[in-house]
Every structure is written in structure tokens, then in C-alpha cells.
N, C-alpha and C positions, 0 to 999 in steps of 0.2 A: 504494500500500500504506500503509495507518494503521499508525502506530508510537508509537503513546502508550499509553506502561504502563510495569510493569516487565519487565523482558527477562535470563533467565539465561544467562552462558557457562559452558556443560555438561562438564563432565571427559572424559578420553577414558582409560577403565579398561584398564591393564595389569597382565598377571598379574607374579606373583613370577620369573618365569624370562624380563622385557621382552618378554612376546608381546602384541600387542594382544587383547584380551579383549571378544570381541561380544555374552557370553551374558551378561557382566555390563552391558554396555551399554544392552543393551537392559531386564535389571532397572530397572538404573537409571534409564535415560530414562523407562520407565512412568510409576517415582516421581514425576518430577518434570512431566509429562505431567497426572499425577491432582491436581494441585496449580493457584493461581489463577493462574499467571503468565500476562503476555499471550502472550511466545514465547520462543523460544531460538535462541542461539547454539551452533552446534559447530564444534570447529575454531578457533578461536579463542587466544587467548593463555594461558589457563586450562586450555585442550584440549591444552594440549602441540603445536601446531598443528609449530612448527618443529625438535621433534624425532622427524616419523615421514617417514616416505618416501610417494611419490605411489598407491604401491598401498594401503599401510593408510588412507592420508585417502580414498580412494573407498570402501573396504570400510565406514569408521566412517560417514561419509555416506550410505549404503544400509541401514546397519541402525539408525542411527538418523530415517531418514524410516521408515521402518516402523510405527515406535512413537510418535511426535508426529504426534498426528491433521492431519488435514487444516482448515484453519481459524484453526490458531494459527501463528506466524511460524515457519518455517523457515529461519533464518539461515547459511548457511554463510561460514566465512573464508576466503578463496581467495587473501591476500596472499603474495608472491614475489618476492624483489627484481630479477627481469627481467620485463619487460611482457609479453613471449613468454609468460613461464610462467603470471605471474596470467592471461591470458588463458587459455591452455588451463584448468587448476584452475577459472577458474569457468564455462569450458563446460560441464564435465567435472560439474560441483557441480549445473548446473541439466539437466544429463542425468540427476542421480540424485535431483532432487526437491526442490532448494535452491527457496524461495521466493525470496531476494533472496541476495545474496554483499556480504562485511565485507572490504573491504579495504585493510589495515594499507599502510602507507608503508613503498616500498622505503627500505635506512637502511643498506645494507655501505659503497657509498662516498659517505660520510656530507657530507665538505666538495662533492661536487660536486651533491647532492639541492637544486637550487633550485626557487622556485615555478614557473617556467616549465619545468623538470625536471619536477614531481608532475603539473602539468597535463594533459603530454602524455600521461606516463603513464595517468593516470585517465581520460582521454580514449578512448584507446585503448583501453583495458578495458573502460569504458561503454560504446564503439562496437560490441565484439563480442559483450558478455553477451548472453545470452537471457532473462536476469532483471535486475531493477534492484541496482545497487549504492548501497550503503556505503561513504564514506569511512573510516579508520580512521587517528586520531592517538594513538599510545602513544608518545609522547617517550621517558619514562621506560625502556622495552625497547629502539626502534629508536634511539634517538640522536640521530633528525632531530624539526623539529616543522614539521608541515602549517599554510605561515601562512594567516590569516584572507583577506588576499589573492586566495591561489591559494581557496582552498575559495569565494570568491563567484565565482569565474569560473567553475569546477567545477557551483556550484547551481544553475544555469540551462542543463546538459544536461536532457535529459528524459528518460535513464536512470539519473541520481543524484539519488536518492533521501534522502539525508539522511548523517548520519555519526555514529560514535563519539567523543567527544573524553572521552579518558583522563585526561589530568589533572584537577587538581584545583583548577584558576585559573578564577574564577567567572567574571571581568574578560574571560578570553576565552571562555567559554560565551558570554556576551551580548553580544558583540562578533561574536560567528559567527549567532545567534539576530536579530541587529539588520542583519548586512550580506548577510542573505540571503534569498530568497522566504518567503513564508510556508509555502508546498508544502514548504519544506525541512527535514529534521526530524534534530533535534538530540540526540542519545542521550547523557547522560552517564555515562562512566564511575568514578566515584569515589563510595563510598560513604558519605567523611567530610561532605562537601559536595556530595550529591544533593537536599538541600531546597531548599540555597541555590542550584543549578541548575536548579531548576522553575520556584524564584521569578521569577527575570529568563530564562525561555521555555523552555527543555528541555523536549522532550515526554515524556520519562523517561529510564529506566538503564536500561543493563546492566551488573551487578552481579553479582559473586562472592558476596558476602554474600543473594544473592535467591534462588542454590542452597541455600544453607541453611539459611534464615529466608525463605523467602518468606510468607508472611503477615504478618508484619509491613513487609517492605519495598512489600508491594500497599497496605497500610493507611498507610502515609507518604506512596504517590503519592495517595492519594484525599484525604486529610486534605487537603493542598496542594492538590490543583486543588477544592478545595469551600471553598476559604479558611477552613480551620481550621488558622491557624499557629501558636496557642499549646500546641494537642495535637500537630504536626505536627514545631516546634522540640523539646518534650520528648523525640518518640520518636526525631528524629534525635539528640539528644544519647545516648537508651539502644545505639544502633545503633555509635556511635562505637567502642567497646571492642572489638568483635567485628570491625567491618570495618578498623582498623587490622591486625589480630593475622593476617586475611585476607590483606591484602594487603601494606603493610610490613613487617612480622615474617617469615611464615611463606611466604605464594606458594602455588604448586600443588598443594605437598605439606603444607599448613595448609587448605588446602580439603578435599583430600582426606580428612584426618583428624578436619575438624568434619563431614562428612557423613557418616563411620562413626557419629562419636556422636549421629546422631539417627536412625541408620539406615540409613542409603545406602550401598550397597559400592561405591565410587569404585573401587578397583584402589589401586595402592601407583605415587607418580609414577614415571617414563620416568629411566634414567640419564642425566644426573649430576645429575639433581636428585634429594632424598633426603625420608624422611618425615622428619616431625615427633620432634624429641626427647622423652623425655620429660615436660619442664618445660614443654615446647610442648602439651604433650595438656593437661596439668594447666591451663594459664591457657586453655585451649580450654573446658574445662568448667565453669571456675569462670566466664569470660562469656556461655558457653549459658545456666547457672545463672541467674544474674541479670538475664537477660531473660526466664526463666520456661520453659527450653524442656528440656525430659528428654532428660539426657544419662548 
């Protein structure tokens, strides 16, 4: 499976009374379907992934294959912090149309998650997917971080397929880019330093900022891989304001509130996460604003 582009993780719409919400889902997905991105994520980190239960993550994974044509990446996240479970989740995921499954690093007991711990793991999950997997390192959420290590010994199964690396440490995008096949492909996720992770190999993001602004974050990967870096550093500097405010600031419920102002009915986040305050919507608009986008 080719993974070079950009790549959105998709919201998972809940109504006002925490019911999961399919009819706005699938509005949604449309949207973001009729748009250039290469594929998407559900389920995922963005998707509220670990606060629904194993019935709504198959319901949101059934109606969202419905609506993301056949042809663009169907991503599903099927991480769990027992192997048992991630296995079943992404049976389960490519029984309902997952092209590939993302999955995140178990991370509850966090001092005992060693490399030779994530291997087996990953191991075993690769062994029983029906689809290729994704590794998935988010430090920052699970607590643990997937080292470069274990991830080259990982790259050369022949059902992992590549991986997410969440943070924002170039030094180890190209450290993971340099100690692993070429086949292997390198998804970043940080939207402050996605340029400078194309530069030294990333075959692109996935990016919260790409639900949003996709057009412009497609027009940053292409800039970059056509060796236009002086257009390419300008618009990742424009991108900076918006994708901090994304993701350090505000989180699921900052995503959710910049996709209203351009149109998207996300749903209102899952409790105990909360929307956007105020002053939150206000510096949401005022950065839409200034990168020219009607809000």
C-alpha cells in the first residue's frame, strides 16, 4: 500500500446527549471525502478512539467505509493495551473495510512496555491482521515511546507496513527513515515540523490541521517533494499558528470547533473532554482569518 501524501484523523461526531452520531458522520466524512487528501484515519487519537466502547468503534467503522470511496486509504486505529484485544479490533476493523489498521503503543503499564515488550506485541498483531498494519508512536498521550530499535526489527515483517511517529523530534523521524527498508513508510505526525519531516524522508502526515485546511497542507506536501522549499518553509511557517492552537492548546474539542467554522458538523467532543471556550473560538478565527480561509 503507497502512503505518500497527506492523511487526515477524522473526528468521531457525538451528539449533545454523548450518543454517537452516524448521520452526522457520514455528512461529514462526505466532506472531507470530496476534498484532495490522499486518505484517512478513523478511530484514531482525534477520533476519541479510547473513549467509546467496542460496539460504537465497529458501528463508526461501517459507516464510515460507506462514505470514503474505494481507492483512497482507509485507515482504521485498532490500538489496545492487550494484544488479545488489538488483535481482535483489527480483525474486526478489516471485516468492516479497514484498508490497513494504526496501531498506537500499549502504554497503562508504562515502566514495564520495553522494546522487546512492543515487538512481541506488534508481532503478534501483524501475524493475525488481514490487513497491513501501522505502527503508532504518540509519546505524548500513551506515556511510553516506541524506540527506533524495536521499530527496525518490526520493519522487516511483511505485514508492517510503515508507522505514525507523533512527535515532533525530526532527529528521530530520520533516524527511523534511515534505520529502516525503504518499503517502510514513515507518516508524521506533527504539524509544526511536517516540512522538516519530508525533508530528511517522511512520506507525509497525518495531521489534524489536514481536516481542516486540507488544501493547503496537500500544497506543502507537493511544494516539498518538487523541491520548492522556499514556498514550502513560508507556508509551513503560515500553518504554525493554527496547528499549535490544534493540537497544544485546544485537542479534540479545538478541532472540532475549527471544522464548524468552515463548515463541518464535527458533533461536540465525548465527556470529559469539553469544547472550546470562548476565547478559544475567537483565536480559532482570527488564525482561519489569516491564512485566508472563511470562517
Amino acid at each position: 500500500m503507497h502512503l505518500s501524501g497527506m492523511f487526515a484523523p477524522l473526528p468521531t461526531p457525538f451528539d449533545e446527549q454523548d450518543r454517537l452520531d452516524l448521520d452526522r458522520l457520514q455528512r461529514a466524512y462526505a466532506r472531507f471525502a470530496a476534498g484532495p487528501l490522499t486518505g484517512f484515519i478513523v478511530l484514531g487519537s482525534n477520533g476519541e478512539a479510547a473513549l467509546m466502547d467496542e460496539d460504537e468503534s465497529d458501528r463508526a467503522i461501517a459507516a464510515g467505509r460507506e462514505v470514503i470511496p474505494k481507492g483512497r486509504p482507509f485507515i482504521v486505529g485498532t490500538g489496545r493495551d492487550s494484544t488479545r484485544a488489538a488483535v481482535a479490533a483489527s480483525k474486526r476493523a478489516a471485516e468492516l473495510g479497514a484498508d490497513a489498521v494504526l496501531v498506537r503503543t500499549p502504554g497503562f503499564f508504562k515502566s514495564q512496555m520495553t522494546a522487546e515488550v512492543f515487538v512481541r506485541h506488534y508481532t503478534a498483531v501483524a501475524d493475525a491482521s488481514p490487513v497491513p498494519v501501522l505502527l503508532y508512536n504518540f509519546t505524548a498521550v500513551t506515556g511510553v515511546n516506541l524506540p527506533v530499535a524495536a521499530v527496525t526489527r518490526l520493519a522487516v515483517h511483511p505485514n508492517i507496513i510503515g508507522m505514525k511517529e507523533s512527535g515532533g523530534d525530526v532527529a528521530q523521524i530520520a533516524d527511523l527513515v534511515s534505520s529502516t527498508p525503504a518499503s517502510f513508510q514513515v507518516l508524521a505526525g506533527s504539524s509544526s515540523t511536517i516540512y522538516a519531516a519530508l525533508c530528511v524522508g517522511a512520506s507525509g502526515g497525518i495531521l489534524a490541521l489536514a481536516a481542516v485546511l486540507p488544501e493547503p497542507c496537500v500544497r506543502l506536501f507537493d511544494l516539498a517533494t518538487q523541491g520548492r522549499h522556499e514556498d514550502a518553509r513560508a507556508l509551513q511557517q503560515a500553518l504554525v499558528p493554527m496547528g499549535r492552537l490544534l493540537s497544544g492548546a485546544y485537542g479534540v474539542g479545538g478541532l472540532k470547533a475549527a471544522l464548524r467554522l468552515v463548515g463541518i458538523d464535527a458533533g461536540v467532543p465525548r465527556p470529559p473532554l469539553a469544547d472550546v471556550p470562548d476565547a478559544g473560538i475567537t483565536a480559532l478565527r482570527e488564525a482561519l482569518a489569516l491564512l485566508g480561509e472563511r470562517a
